[in-house]
C-alpha positions in Angstrom: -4.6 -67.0 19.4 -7.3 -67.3 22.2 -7.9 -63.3 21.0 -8.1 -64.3 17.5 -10.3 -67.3 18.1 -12.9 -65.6 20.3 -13.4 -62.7 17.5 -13.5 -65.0 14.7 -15.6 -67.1 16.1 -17.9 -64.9 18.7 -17.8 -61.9 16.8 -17.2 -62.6 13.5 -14.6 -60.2 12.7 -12.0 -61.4 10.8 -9.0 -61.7 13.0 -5.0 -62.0 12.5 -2.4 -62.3 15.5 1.1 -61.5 14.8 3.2 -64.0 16.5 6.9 -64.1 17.0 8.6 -66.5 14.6 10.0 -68.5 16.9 6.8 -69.4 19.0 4.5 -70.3 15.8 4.6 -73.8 16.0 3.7 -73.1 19.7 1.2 -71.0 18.1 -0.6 -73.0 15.7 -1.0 -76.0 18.6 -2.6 -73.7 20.8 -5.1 -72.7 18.2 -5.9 -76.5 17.1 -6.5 -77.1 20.5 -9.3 -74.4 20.4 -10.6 -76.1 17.9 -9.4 -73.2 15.1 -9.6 -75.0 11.6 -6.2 -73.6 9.3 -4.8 -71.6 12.0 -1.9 -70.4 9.6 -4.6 -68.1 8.1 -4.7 -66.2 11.1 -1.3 -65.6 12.1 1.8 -63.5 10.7 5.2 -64.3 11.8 6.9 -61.3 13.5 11.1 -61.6 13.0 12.0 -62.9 16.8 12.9 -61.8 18.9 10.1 -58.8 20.0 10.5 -58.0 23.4 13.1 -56.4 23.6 13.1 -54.6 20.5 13.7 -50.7 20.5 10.6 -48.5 19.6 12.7 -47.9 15.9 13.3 -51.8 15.8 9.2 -52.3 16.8 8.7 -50.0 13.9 10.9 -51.1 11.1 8.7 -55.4 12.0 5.6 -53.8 11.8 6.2 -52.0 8.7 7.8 -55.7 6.9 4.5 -56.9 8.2 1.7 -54.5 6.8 1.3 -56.3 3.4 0.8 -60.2 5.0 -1.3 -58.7 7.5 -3.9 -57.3 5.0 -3.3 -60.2 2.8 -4.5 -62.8 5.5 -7.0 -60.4 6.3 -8.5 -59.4 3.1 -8.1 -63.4 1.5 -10.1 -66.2 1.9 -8.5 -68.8 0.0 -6.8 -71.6 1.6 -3.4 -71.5 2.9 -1.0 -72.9 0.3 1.2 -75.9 1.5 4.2 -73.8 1.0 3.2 -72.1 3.9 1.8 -73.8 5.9 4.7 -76.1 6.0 7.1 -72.8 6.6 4.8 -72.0 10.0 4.6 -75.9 11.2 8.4 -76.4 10.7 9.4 -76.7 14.6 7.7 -79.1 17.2 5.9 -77.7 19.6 8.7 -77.2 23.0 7.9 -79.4 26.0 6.1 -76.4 27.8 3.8 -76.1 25.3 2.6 -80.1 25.3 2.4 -79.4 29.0 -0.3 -76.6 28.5 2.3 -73.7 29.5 
């Protein structure tokens, strides 16, 4: 999010992080805390986990992804409640609070 933040707002070049579903929450309180207004409109949620994902596997997300990538791109209207309730549905894990 720091990325997406710092060309957004330094370079102005519409930015979009793809972020693992199971660390958006995490995500979206990182990028409030840079002071990001509507976060959800700059992040995709990747099927978790990533890491350790086979080339194929790495593949197969990225292709599931293409279409929400270009349409938080590409759109500037604001995030519907729908979603942004799906990407806020955790609390953010104790390392996070503690600036992990």
């Amino acid at each position: 999010m720091h990325d997406v933040h710092s060309f957004e707002k330094h370079g102005h070049v519409p930015s979009v992080a793809v972020v693992s579903s199971a660390f958006t929450t995490q995500a979206i309180y990182q990028a409030e805390m840079l002071g990001m207004v509507e976060p959800e409109r700059h992040m995709v949620p990747a099927e978790h986990p990533i890491s350790d994902a086979t080339d194929a596997e790495i593949a197969l997300k990225a292709d599931l992804l293409f279409d929400d990538l270009m349409y938080q791109l590409t759109n500037n209207r604001p995030t519907s409640a729908a979603r942004r309730n799906h990407l806020r549905s955790a609390t953010p894990s104790e390392a996070c609070l503690a600036g992990a």
